[in-house]
C-alpha positions in Angstrom: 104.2 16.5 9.8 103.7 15.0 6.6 101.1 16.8 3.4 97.6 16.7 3.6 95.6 16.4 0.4 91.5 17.4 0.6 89.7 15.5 -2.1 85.8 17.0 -3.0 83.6 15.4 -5.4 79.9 16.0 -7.0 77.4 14.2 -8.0 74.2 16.0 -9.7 72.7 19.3 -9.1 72.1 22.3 -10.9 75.0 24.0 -12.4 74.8 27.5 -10.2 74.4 25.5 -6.7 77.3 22.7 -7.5 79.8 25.7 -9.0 79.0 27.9 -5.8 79.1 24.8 -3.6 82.1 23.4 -5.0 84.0 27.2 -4.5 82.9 26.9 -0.9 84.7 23.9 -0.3 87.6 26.1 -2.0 87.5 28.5 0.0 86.6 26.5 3.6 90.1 24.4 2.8 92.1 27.1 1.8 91.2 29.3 4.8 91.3 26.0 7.2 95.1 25.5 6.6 94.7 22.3 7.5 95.3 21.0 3.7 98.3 21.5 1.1 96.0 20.7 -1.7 92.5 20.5 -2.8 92.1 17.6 -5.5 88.4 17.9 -7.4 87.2 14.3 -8.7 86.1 14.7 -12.0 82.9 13.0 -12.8 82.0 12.4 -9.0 82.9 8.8 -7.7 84.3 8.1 -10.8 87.4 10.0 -10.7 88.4 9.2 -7.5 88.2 5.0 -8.6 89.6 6.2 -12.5 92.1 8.8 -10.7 91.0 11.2 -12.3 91.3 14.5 -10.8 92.8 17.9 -10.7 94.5 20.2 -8.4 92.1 22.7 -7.4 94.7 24.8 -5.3 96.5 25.8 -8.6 93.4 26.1 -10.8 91.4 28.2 -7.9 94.7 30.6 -6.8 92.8 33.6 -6.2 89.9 35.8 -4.7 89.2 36.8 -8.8 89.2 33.3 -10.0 87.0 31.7 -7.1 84.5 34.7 -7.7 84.7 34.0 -11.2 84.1 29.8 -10.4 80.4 30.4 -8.8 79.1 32.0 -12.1 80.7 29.3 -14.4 77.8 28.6 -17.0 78.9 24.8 -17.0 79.5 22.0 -14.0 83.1 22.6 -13.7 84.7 19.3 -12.2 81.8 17.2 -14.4 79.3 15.1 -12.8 77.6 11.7 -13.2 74.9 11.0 -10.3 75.2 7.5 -9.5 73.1 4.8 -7.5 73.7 2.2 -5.1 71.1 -0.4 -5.5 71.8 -3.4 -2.5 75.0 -6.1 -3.6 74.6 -5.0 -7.3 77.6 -3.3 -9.0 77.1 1.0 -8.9 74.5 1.1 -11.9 74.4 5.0 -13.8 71.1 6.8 -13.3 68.0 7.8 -16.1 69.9 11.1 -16.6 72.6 9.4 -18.5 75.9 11.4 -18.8 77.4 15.0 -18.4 79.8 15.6 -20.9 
């Protein structure tokens, strides 16, 4: 059977929920088996269109770093909340963006 790749992205959300969330999914894929690899989109939707992500099965190899992940003081993979609004193009929100 050939790879399988497990892509997770954000959008929003205060930094200590979307850390903790985002080592959940870690964890939930890496104890699944299902997956090779766990990709994380950096800045939400926009990485997966720009291709821009990273391998979070390298980054996240351990117990000690995925502890260490949920008490990051910053939104690791980035975010940028975006809206949908009817047949127009994605438009950003008031927040602006993370950097």
């Amino acid at each position: 059977m050939g790879k399988k790749n497990c892509i997770v992205a954000q959008s929003g959300g205060p930094t200590v929920a979307i850390n903790a969330s985002l080592a959940g999914v870690v964890k939930g894929v890496k104890d699944s088996q299902i997956f090779d690899t766990i990709y994380g989109s950096v800045n939400g939707i926009l990485g997966i269109l720009n291709n821009n992500m990273i391998n979070l099965s390298e980054i996240v190899a351990n117990e000690e770093t995925l502890n260490r992940l949920k008490h990051t003081p910053f939104i690791y993979l980035k975010t940028h909340p975006f809206f949908f609004l009817g047949p127009l193009p994605l438009q950003t929100s008031y927040r602006g963006r993370i950097t």
